[in-house]
Short mmCIF file of the C-alpha atoms (twelve columns), coordinates in Angstrom:
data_MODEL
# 
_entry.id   MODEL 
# 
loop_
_atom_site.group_PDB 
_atom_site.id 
_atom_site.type_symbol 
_atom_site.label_atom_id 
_atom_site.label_alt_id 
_atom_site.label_comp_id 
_atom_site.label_asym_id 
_atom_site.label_seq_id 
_atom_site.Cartn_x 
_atom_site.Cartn_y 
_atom_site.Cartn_z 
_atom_site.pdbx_PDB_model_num 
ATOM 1   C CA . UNK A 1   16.102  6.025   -7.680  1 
ATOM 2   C CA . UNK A 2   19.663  5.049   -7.028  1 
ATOM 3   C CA . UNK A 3   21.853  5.154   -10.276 1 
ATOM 4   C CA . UNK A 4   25.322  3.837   -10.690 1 
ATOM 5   C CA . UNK A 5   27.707  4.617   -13.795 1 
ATOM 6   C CA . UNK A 6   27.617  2.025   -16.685 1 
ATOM 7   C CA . UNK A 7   24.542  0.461   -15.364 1 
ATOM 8   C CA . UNK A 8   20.829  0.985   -16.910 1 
ATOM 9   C CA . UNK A 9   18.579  2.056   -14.130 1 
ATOM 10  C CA . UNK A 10  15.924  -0.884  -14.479 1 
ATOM 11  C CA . UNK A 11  18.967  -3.454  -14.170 1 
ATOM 12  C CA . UNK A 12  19.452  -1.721  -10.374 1 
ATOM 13  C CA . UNK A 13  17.105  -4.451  -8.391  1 
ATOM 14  C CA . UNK A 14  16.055  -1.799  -5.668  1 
ATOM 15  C CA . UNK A 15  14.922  0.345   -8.605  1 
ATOM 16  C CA . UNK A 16  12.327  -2.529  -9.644  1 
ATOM 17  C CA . UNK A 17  8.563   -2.146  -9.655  1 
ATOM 18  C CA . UNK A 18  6.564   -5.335  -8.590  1 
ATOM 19  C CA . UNK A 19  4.191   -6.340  -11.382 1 
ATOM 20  C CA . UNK A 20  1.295   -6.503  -8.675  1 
ATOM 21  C CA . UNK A 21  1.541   -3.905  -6.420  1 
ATOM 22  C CA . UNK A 22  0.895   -5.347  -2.385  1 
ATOM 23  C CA . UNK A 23  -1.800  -3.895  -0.402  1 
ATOM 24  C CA . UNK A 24  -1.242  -4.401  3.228   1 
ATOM 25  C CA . UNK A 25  -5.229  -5.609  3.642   1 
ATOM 26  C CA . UNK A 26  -3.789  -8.886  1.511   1 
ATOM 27  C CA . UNK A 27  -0.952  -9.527  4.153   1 
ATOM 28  C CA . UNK A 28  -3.274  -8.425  6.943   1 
ATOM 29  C CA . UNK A 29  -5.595  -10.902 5.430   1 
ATOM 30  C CA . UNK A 30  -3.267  -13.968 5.369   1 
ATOM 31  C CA . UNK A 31  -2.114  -13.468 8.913   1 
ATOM 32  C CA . UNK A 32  -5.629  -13.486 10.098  1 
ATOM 33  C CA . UNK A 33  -6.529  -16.385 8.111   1 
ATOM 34  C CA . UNK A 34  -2.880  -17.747 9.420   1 
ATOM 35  C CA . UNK A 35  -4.014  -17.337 13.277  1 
ATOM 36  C CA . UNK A 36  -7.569  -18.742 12.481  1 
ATOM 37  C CA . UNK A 37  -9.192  -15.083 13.486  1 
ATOM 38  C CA . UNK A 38  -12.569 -14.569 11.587  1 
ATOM 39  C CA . UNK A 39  -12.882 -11.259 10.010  1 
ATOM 40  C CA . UNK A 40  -16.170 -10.625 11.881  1 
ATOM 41  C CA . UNK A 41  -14.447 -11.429 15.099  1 
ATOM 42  C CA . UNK A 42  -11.277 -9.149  14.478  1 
ATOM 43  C CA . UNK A 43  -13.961 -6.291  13.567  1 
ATOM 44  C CA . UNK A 44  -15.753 -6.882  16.774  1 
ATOM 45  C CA . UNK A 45  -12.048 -6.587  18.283  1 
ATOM 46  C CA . UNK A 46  -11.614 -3.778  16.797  1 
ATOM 47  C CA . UNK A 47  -14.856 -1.969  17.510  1 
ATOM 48  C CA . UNK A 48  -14.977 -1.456  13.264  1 
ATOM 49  C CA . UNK A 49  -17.546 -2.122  10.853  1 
ATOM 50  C CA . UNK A 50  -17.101 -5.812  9.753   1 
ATOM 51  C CA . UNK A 51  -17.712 -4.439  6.209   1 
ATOM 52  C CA . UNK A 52  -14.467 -1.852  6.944   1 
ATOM 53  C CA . UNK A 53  -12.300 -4.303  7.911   1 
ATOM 54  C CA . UNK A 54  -13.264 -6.829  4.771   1 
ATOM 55  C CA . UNK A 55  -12.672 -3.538  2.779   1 
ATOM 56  C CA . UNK A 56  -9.127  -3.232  3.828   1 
ATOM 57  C CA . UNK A 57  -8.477  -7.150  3.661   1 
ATOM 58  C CA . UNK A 58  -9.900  -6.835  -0.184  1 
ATOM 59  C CA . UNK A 59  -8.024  -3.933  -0.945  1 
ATOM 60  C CA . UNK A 60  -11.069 -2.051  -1.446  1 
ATOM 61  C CA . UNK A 61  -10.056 0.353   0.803   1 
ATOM 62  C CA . UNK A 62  -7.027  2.067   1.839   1 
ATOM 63  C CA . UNK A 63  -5.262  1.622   5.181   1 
ATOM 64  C CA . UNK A 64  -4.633  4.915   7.239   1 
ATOM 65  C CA . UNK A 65  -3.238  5.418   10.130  1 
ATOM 66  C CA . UNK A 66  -6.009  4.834   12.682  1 
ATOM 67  C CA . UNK A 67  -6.805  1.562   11.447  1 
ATOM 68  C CA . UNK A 68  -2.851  0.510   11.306  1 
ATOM 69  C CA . UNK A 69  -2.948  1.393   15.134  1 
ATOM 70  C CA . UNK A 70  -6.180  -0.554  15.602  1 
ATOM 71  C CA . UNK A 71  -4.323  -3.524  14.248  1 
ATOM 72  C CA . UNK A 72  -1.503  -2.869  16.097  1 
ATOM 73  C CA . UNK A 73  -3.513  -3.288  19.360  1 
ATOM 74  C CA . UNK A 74  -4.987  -5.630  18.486  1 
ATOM 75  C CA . UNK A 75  -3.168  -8.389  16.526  1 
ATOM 76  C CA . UNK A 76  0.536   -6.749  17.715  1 
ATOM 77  C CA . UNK A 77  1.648   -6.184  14.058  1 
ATOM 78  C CA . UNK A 78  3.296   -2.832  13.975  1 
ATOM 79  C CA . UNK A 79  1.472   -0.174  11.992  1 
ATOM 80  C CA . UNK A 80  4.530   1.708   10.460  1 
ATOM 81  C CA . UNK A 81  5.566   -0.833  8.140   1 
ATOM 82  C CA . UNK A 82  1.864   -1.489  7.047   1 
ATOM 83  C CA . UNK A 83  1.613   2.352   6.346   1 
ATOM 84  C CA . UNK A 84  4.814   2.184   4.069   1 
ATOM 85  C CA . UNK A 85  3.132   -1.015  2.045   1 
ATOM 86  C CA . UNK A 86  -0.303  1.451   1.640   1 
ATOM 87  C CA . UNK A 87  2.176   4.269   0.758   1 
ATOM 88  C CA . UNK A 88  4.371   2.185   -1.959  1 
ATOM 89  C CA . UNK A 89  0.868   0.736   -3.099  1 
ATOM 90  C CA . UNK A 90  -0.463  4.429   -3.518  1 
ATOM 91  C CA . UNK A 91  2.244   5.425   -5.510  1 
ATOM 92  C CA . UNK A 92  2.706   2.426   -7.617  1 
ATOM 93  C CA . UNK A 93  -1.046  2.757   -8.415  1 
ATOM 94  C CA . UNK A 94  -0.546  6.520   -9.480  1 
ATOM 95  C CA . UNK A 95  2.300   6.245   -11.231 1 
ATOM 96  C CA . UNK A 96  0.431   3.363   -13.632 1 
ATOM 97  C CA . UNK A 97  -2.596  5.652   -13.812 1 
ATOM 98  C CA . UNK A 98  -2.525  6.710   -17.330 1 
ATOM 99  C CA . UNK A 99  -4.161  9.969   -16.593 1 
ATOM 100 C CA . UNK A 100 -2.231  11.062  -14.124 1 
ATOM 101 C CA . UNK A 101 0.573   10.503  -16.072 1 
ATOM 102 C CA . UNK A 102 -0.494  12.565  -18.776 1 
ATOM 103 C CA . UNK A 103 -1.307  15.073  -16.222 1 
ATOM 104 C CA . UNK A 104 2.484   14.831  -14.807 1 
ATOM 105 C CA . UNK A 105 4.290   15.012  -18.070 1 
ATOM 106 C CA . UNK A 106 2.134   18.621  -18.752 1 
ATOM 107 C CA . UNK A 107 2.922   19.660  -15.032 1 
ATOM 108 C CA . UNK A 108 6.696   18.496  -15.491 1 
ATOM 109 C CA . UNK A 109 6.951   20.577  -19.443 1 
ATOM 110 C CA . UNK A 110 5.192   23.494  -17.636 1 
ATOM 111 C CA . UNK A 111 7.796   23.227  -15.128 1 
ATOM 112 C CA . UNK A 112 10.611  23.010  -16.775 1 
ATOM 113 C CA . UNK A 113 9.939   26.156  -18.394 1 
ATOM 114 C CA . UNK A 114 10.299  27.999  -15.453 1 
# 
């Protein structure tokens, strides 16, 4: 989080949350649609499930790394960027799990006690 004097930390714009996180499956998913690539086609491409790849396109599923590669190969997007959207989506998602966050502040009073 970057802070500068005098200025609240929310008014900082690379400090802002999106309000709907982006999971890389729903740019990988206009790009296909964008090239005219079928999903079942791509999977056969990709020697994946079609069901794993409409997974990831749904953001039903995460993207890791050996999938990123696969789409590297095979639609010559570059994987590293797609693994930082699935990273910033994990973490987004976490942070706005309410349980978690419960489970945080304890960790964070236990910690501070130390």
């Amino acid at each position: 989080m970057i802070t500068i004097p005098g200025v609240a930390p929310d008014m900082i714009a690379s400090n802002l949350e999106p309000a709907y996180p982006t999971h890389p499956g729903e740019v990988l998913k206009d790009e296909i649609e964008y090239r005219g690539i079928s999903q079942r086609k791509l999977a056969a491409e990709m020697d994946v499930p079609y069901t794993q790849l409409n997974e990831v396109l749904n953001a039903k599923r995460p993207l890791n790394t050996e999938f990123a590669l696969l789409i590297e190969a095979v639609l010559d997007l570059p994987a590293e960027p797609l693994l930082k959207m699935q990273t910033r989506y994990n973490i987004l998602m976490a942070k706005r799990d309410k349980t978690f966050s419960k489970r945080l502040a304890e960790i964070r009073k236990i910690a501070a006690i130390l």
